[in-house]
N, C-alpha and C positions, 0 to 999 in steps of 0.2 A: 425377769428374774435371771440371776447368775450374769447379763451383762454387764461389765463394764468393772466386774471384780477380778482380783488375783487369780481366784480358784474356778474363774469362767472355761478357762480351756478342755476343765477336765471336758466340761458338760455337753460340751458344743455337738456330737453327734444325734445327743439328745432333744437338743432344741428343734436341731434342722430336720429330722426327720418326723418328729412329732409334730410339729409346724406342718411339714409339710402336706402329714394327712388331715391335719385341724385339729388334733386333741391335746398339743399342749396347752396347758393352763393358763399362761399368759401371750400374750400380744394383739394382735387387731381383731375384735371379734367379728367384723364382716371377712375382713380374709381367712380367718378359720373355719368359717360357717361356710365359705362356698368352695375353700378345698373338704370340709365334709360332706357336703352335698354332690361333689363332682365325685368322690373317692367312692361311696354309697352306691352311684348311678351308673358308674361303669359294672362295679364288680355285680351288682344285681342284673342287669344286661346278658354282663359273660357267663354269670352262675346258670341262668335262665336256656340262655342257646346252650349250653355244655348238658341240661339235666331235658332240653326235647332231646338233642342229638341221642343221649343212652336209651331212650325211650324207643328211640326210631329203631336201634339197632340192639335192641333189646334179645335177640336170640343170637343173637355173634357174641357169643361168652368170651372169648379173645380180646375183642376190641373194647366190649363193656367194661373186662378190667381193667384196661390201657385208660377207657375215660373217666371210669371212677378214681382212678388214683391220681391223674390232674385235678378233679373235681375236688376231691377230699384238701388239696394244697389250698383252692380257692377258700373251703370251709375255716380251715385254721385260718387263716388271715382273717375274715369274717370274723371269727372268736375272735380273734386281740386286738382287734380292730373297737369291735363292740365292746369290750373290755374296758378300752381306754378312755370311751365314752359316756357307758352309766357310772366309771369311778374316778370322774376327772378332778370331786374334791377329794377323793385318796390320793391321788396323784399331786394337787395341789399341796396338801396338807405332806408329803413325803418330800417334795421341792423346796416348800417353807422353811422343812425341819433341815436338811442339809444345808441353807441360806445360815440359818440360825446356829449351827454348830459350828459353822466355819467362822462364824462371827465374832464367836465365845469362845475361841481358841487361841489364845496370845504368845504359850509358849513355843520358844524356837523350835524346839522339840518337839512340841506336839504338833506343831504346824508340820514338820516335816513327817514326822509317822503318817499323819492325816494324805498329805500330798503323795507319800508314794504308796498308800494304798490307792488312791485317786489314781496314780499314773498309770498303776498295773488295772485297773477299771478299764481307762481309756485305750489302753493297748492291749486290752481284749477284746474289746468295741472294735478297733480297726481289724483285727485279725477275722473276727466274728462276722464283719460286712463284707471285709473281702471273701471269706469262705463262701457267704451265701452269695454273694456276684459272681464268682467262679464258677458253680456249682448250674444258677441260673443261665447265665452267659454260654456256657456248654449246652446246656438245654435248648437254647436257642437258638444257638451258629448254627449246630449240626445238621440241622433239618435243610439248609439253605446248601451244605456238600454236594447235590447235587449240578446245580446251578452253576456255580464256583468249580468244577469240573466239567461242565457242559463250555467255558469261556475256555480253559488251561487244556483241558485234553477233548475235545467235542467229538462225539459219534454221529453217525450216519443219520440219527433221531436223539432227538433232546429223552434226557435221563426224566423217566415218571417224576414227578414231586408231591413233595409230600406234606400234606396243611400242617402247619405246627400244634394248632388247636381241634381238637375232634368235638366241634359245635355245631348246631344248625343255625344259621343265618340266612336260612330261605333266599342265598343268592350262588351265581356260578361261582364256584369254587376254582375253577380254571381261569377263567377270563379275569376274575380278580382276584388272583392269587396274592400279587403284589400290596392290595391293597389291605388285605388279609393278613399276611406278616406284618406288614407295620401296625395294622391295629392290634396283631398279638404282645407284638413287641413291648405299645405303650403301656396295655394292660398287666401285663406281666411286671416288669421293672417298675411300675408306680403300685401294680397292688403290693408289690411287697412292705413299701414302705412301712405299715403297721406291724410288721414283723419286726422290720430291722428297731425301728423306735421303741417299741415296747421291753424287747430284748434288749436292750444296750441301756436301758433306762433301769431295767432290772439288776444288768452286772454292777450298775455303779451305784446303787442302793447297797449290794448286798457287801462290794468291798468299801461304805463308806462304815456299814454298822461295825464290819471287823476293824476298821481303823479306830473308830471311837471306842469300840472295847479292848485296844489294845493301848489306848490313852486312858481309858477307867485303871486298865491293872496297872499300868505304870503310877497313877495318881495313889491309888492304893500304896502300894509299894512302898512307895517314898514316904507315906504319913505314915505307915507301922513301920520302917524301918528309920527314919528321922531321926534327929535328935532329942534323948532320954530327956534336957530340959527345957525341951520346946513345953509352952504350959497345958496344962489336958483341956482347955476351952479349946484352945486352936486346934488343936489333933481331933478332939472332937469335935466341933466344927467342919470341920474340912472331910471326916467321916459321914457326918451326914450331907455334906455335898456331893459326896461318891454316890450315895445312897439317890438320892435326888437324878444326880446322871445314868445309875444304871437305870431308874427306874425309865427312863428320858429314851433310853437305848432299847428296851426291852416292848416300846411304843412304839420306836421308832419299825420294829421289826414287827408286830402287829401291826403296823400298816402297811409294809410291804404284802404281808400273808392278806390281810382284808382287800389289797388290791389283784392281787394275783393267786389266789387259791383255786376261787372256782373257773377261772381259765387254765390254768396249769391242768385241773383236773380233765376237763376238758379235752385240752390240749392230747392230755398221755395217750387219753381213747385214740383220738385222730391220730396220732403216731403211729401208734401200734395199728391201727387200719391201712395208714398209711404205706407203712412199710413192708406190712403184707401183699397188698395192692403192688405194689412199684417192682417189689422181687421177683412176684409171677410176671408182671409185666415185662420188666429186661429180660427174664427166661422163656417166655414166647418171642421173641425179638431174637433172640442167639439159637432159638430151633427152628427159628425160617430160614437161617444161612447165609442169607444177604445182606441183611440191616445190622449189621454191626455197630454204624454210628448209632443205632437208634438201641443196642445195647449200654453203648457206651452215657448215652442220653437219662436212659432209666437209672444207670450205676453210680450216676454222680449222681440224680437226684437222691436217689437211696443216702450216700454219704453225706448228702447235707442232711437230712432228714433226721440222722444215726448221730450226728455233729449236734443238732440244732436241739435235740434228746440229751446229748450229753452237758452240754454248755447248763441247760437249766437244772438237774440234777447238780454240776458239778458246782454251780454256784451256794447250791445247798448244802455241800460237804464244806467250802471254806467257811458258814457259818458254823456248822458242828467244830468245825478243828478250833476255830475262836473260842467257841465257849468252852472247849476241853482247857486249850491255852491259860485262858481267863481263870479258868479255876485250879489250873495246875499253879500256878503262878499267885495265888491267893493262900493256899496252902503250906507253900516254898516259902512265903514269907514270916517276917518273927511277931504273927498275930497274935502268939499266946505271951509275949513279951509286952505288949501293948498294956497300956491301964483295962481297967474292969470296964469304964464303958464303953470303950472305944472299942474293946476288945466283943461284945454284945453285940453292938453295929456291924462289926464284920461278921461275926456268924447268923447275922439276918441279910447278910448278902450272900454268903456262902448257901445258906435256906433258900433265899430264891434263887441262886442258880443250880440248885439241883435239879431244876426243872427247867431244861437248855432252851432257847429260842431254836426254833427248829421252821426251816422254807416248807411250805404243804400245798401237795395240790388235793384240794378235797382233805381226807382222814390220811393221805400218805404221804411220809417225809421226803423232802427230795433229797438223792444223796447218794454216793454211788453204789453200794448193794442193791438199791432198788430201781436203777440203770440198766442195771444187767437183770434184773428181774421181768424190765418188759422187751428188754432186748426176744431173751430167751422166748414168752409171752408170741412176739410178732415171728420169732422163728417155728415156733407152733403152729402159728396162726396159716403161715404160709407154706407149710406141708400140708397141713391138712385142702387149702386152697387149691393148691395145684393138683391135691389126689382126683377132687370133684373134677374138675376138667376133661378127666377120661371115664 
């Protein structure tokens, strides 16, 4: 799906990263089955050595939070991961439908509204994967600074090092330090995968519905303000084709929410764990004095964390402003000019949008007052944390 059309390009982060952990919809189902099965068997591996290792060092409250708060990253992926697994026919059935709109879309015009809402999708996608590679990629150099200073400026004895992952692996930790980072490595940049895919799958759902409701009010528009001799079959007609689309639109966004609700919700808890974890964590890291990179390590992850928080909220607020748009623009026009039944049809459109498509994780809107609601939440969360400590 989506090869080999026009509007392929939007999708293309989408393909390849769902692909590549096996839970897009379409293509080879043995090569999806056995990037599922590889993706599964690492990350249960690493989850497994990460939750002995806190067990082991279960009375060093310091370290325990440094390893719960990687642990917790490993969890949400876990989440969206599984996510995309038990709702691979919402997902399906969400792919179908944006096949289908783009199909059914002929005017020049529409075509272009559709596509640059599409293009602002896709160039959030890029923005959204480089933030979290950056943010990763800092996580990971850093720990290597010693090393990489031991080659450029070398002392008398090689600089301590230090494992990038706090797991037990029942093996020397020194002797195969080497072999240790690269297995951090693969782990880490392939577990993301289901992050990046799910998320980028979601921006381009959510700017495809504001594209297609900003093609319903233009269609609107145009049939109440058209011409007074156009005949009242056609006007009506084409009123209930509106009729038909929004309802078309307002499924379309029921299935986003049926795919992504009860991981969102999910999700928020882990955030807000998350980011309480990671804040005391850089804050014991900056009162030992010497690990600054390993401040610097906790602080980017915190900003991706604070990012990756705001990105699915904020995709939530572009659907509320569509459907405010949607119905400011329904209002604005000469409906009460319109004949008697055409005139009906619109205010049983205007009746169902008083009741707005809204993104939800669980009973809560996403959107941005309630962004800053678990912001505030995990800065709670994380005073209170750091008080037990002493």
């Amino acid at each position: 799906m989506f090869q080999g059309n026009g509007y392929s390009s939007y999708y293309i982060f989408n393909r390849f990263f769902l692909t590549g952990c096996g839970i897009w919809p379409y293509g080879s189902t043995c090569l999806l089955k056995f990037f599922r099965y590889f993706w599964i068997t690492q990350q249960i591996f690493l989850m497994s050595a990460k939750i002995i290792k806190i067990f082991e060092i279960r009375y060093d409250i310091d370290t325990v939070i440094e390893a719960v708060a990687t642990l917790f990253y490993n969890i949400a992926a876990t989440v969206k991961y599984c996510n995309g697994v038990i709702n691979e026919k919402k997902m399906k059935f969400l792919v179908d439908k944006i096949h289908t709109d783009w199909k059914n879309v002929s005017d020049p015009v529409e075509i272009d509204i559709l596509s640059r809402h599409s293009s602002r999708g896709k160039l959030l996608n890029i923005l959204y994967i480089a933030s979290v590679y950056n943010a990763l990629l800092s996580y990971l150099l850093l720990p290597l600074s010693p090393i990489i200073m031991d080659i450029f400026m070398p002392l008398n004895k090689s600089r301590p090092r230090q494992p990038l992952l706090i797991a037990e692996f029942f093996i020397d930790e020194n002797k195969y330090f080497y072999s240790m980072t690269t297995y951090a490595y693969m782990t880490c940049l392939y577990g993301i995968i289901p992050l990046l895919g799910t998320d980028t799958f979601y921006m381009n759902c959510v700017h495809h519905i504001c594209g297609m409701t900003v093609i319903l009010s233009r269609r609107i528009k145009n049939n109440i303000n058209g011409s007074k001799k156009e005949l009242l079959r056609t006007k009506y007609q084409r009123t209930v084709d509106c009729i038909i689309n929004h309802q078309s639109i307002i499924e379309f966004g029921d299935g986003i929410n049926a795919m992504y609700n009860t991981s969102f919700f999910i999700i928020i808890f882990l955030n807000t764990t998350l980011l309480t974890f990671t804040g005391v964590a850089a804050l014991i890291k900056f009162n030992e004095g010497n690990k600054y990179e390993d401040v610097v390590r906790f602080g980017m992850f915190g900003v991706a964390e604070v990012f990756h928080l705001f990105c699915n909220n904020y995709m939530g607020q572009l659907v509320v402003n569509s459907g405010d748009e949607f119905r400011k623009n329904i209002f604005n026009s000469e409906w009460y000019q319109a004949p008697i039944k055409v005139r009906e049809l619109v205010h049983f459109i205007q009746l169902r949008n008083s009741r707005p498509i809204l993104m939800k994780a669980g009973i809560f809107p996403l959107c941005l007052p309630n962004f800053t609601v678990v912001l505030k939440s995990s800065m709670s969360y994380f005073a209170f944390l750091q008080s037990t400590r002493y």
